[in-house]
Structures are given as C-alpha cells and as structure tokens.
Backbone as JSON, one array per atom type, in Angstrom:
{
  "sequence": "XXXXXXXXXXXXXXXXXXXXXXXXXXXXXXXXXXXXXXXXXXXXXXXXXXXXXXXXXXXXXXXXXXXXXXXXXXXXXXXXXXXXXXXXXXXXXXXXXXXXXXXXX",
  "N": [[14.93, 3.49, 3.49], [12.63, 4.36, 1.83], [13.23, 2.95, -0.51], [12.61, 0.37, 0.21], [11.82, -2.81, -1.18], [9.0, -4.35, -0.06], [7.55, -2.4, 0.95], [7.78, -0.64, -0.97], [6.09, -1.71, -3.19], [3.85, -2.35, -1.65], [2.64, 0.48, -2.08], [2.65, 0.7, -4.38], [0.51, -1.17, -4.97], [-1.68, 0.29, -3.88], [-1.8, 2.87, -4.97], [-2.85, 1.61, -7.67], [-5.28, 0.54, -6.19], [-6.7, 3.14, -5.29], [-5.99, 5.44, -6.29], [-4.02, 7.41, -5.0], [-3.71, 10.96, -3.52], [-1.35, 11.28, -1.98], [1.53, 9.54, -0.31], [2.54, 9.08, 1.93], [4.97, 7.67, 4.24], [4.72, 6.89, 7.83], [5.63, 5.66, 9.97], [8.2, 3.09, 10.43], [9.68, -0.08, 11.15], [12.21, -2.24, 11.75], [13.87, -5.53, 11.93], [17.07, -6.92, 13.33], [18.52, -7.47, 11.41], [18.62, -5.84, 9.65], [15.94, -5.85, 7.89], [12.37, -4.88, 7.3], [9.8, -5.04, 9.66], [7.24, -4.29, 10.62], [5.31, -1.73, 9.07], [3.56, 1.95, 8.82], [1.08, 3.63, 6.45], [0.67, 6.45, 5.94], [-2.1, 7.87, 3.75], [-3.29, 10.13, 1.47], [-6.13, 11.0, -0.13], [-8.8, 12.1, -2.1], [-11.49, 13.69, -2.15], [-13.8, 12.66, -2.9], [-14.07, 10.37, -1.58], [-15.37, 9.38, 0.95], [-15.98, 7.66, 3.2], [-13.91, 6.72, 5.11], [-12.73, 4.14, 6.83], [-14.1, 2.92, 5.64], [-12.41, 2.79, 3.09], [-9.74, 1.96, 4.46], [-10.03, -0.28, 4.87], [-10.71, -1.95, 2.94], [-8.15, -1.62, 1.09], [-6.78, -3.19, 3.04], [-7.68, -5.59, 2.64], [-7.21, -6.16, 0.09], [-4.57, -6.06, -0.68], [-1.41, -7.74, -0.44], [0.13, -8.12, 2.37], [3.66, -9.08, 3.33], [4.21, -8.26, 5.79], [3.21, -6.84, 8.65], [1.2, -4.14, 8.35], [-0.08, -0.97, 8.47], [-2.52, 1.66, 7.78], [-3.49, 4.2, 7.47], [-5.94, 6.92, 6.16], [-6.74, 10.06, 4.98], [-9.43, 12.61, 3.7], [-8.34, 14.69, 0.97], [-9.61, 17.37, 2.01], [-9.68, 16.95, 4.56], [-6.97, 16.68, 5.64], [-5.93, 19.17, 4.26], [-7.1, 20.86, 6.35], [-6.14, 19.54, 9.28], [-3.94, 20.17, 8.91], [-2.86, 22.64, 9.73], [-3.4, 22.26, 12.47], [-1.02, 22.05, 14.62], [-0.44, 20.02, 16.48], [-1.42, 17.69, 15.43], [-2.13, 14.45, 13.83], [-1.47, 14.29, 10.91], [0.35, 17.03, 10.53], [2.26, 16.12, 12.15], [2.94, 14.1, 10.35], [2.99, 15.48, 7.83], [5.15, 17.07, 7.92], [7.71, 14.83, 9.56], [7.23, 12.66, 8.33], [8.06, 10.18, 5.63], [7.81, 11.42, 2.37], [6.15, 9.03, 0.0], [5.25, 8.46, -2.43], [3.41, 10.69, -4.62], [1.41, 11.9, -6.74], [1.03, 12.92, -10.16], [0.54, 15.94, -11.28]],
  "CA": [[13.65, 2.92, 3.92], [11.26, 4.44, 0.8], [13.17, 1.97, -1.47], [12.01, -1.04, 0.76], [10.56, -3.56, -1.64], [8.01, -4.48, 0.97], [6.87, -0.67, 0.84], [7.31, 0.04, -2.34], [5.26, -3.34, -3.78], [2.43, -1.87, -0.97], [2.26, 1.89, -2.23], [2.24, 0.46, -6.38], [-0.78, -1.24, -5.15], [-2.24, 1.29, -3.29], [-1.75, 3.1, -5.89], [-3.81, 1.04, -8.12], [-6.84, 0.72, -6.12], [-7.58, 4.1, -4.97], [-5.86, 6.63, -6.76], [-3.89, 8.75, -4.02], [-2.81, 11.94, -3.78], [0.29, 11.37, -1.45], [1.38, 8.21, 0.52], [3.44, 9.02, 3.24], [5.75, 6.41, 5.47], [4.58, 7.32, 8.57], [6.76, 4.72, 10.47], [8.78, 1.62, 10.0], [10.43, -0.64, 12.32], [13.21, -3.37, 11.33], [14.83, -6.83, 12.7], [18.47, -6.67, 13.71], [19.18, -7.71, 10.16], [17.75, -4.63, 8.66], [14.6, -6.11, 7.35], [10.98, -4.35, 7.58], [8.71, -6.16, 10.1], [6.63, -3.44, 10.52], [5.02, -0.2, 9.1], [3.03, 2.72, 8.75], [1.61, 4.32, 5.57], [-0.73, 7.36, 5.78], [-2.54, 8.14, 2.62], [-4.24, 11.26, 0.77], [-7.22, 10.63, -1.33], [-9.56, 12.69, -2.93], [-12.69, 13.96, -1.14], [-14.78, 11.36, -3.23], [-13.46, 9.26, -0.38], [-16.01, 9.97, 2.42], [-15.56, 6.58, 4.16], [-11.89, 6.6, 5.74], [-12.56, 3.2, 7.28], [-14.31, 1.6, 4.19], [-10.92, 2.73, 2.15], [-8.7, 1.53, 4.87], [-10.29, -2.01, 5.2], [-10.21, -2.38, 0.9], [-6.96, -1.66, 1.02], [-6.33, -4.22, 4.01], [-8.36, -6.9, 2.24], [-7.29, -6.45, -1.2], [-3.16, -5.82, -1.03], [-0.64, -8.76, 0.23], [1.59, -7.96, 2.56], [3.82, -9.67, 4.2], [4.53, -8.02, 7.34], [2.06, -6.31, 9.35], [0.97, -2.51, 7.99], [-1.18, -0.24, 9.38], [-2.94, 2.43, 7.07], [-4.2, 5.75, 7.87], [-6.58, 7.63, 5.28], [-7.31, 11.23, 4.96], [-9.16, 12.4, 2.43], [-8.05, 15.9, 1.33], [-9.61, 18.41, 2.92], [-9.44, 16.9, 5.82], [-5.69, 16.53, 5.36], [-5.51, 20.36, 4.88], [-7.62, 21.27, 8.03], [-5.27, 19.03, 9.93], [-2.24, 20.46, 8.63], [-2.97, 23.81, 10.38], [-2.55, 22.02, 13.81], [0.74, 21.46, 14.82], [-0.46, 18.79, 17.41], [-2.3, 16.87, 14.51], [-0.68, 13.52, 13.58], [-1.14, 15.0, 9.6], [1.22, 18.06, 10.68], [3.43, 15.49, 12.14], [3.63, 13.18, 9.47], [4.3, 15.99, 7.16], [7.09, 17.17, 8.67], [8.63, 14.31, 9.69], [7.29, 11.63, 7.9], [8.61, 10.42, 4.46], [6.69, 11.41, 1.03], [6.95, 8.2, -0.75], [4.33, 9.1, -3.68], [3.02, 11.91, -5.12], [0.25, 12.07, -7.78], [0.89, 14.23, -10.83], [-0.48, 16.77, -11.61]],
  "C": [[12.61, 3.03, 2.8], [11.36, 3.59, -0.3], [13.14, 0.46, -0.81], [11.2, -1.95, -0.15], [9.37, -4.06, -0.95], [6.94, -3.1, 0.91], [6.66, -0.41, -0.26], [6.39, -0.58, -2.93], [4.04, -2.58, -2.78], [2.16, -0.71, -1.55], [1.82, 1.38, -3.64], [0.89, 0.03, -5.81], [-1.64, -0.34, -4.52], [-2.92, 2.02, -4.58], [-2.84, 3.02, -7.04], [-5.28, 0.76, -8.08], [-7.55, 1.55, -5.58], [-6.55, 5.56, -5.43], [-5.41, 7.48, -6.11], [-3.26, 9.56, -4.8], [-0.84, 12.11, -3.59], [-0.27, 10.01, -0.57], [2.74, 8.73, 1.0], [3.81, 7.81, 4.17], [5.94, 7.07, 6.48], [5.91, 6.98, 9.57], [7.12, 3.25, 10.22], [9.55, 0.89, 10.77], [11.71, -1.33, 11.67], [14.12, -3.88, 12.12], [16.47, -5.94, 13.06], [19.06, -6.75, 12.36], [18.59, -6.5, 9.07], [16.56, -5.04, 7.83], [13.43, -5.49, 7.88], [10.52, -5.4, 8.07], [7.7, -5.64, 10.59], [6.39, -1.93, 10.0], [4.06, 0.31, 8.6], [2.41, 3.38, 7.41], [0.22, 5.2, 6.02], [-0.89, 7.71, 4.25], [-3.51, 9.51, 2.51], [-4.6, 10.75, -0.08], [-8.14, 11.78, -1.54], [-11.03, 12.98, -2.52], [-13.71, 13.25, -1.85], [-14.68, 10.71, -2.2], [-14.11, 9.99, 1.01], [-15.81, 8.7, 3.62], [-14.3, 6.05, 5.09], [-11.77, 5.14, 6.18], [-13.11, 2.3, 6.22], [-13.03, 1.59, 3.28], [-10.18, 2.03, 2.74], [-8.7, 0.22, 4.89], [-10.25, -2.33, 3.92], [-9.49, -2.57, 1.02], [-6.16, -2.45, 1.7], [-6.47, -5.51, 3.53], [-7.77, -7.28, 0.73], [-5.44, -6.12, -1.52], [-2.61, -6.93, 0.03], [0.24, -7.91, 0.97], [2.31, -8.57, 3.8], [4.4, -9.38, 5.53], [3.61, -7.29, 7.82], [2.33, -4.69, 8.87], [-0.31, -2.1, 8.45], [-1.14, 0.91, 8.31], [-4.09, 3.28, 7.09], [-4.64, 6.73, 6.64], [-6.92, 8.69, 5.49], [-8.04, 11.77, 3.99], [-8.39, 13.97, 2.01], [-8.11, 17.35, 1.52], [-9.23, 18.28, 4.23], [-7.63, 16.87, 6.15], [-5.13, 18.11, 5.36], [-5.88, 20.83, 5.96], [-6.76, 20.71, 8.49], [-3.94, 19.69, 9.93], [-1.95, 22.1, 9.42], [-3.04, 23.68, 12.64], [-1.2, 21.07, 13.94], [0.73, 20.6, 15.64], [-0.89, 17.53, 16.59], [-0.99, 15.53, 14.28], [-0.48, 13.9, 12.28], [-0.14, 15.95, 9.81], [2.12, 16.88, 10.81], [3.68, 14.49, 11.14], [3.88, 13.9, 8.16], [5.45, 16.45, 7.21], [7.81, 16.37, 8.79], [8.59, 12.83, 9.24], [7.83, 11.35, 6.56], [7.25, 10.13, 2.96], [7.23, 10.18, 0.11], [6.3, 7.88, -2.45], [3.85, 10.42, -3.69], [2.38, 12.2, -6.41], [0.98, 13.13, -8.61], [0.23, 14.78, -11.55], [-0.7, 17.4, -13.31]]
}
C-alpha cells in the first residue's frame, strides 16, 4: 500500500509544500482490482503551523489527486500530547497506521 503511486505522488508533494515531519497512511480502501479509490494521510508539521485547517485546505487546493483523500494535520506538540492517550486517533494512527515519510534529521 506505501508504494501506491497515487500515495506516494501525494506525500512527494506534500512534502514540498509544507515541510513535514511524518506522513502517516492512516487508511486506504481499494476496488476489487486492487486499485486505491480512497485514502487517509495524517501529517506532522512543525509548531510554526498554528492553523491545522488553513494547512489542510493548501494542501487540498494545491496537490492533484485523483481519488478522493482526506488529510489530517497535527502540528507537533500537539501530536505528542495526543500520543499519551491511548483513545486519541494520533495514538492510533501510530500504532497502527503506516509511517510513509519521515523527515531527517
């Protein structure tokens, strides 16, 4: 699923116009023919990033893609606070979601 051209082609630009920390594939669906026709990516950004919904709508407006994605911003503190509840959807999408970037350091 993390080498999905569909996904991967969305995270490079991601990538590009805001600098994450981590981009997680929250969830992903696919046809009968194994093709992506939906998915998920949550993102870590950088506590410059006070707007979560001004990042998420950039990133909606300014990357193609052709199947429907949905994109969840944290920046990251808030990303560690979260990660300390185990009901949080951040806990659950580190655990069981897939790391499909990772900034280096």
């Amino acid at each position: 699923m993390i080498n999905d051209p569909i996904i991967k082609e969305m995270s490079e630009e991601i990538v590009k116009l805001c600098d994450p920390l981590q981009i997680f594939l929250a969830t992903a669906k696919r046809n009968s023919k194994g093709e992506v026709i939906r998915f998920k990516l949550c993102i870590v950004v950088d506590d410059k990033y006070v707007s979560h919904s001004d990042l998420e709508t950039e990133i909606l407006l300014k990357t193609d893609c052709p199947v429907p994605c949905d994109i969840i911003v944290y920046n990251v503190s808030e990303w560690n606070e979260c990660l300390d509840d185990d009901f949080s959807f951040a806990y659950r999408i580190e655990n069981e979601g897939n790391l499909i970037y990772e900034q280096k350091q």
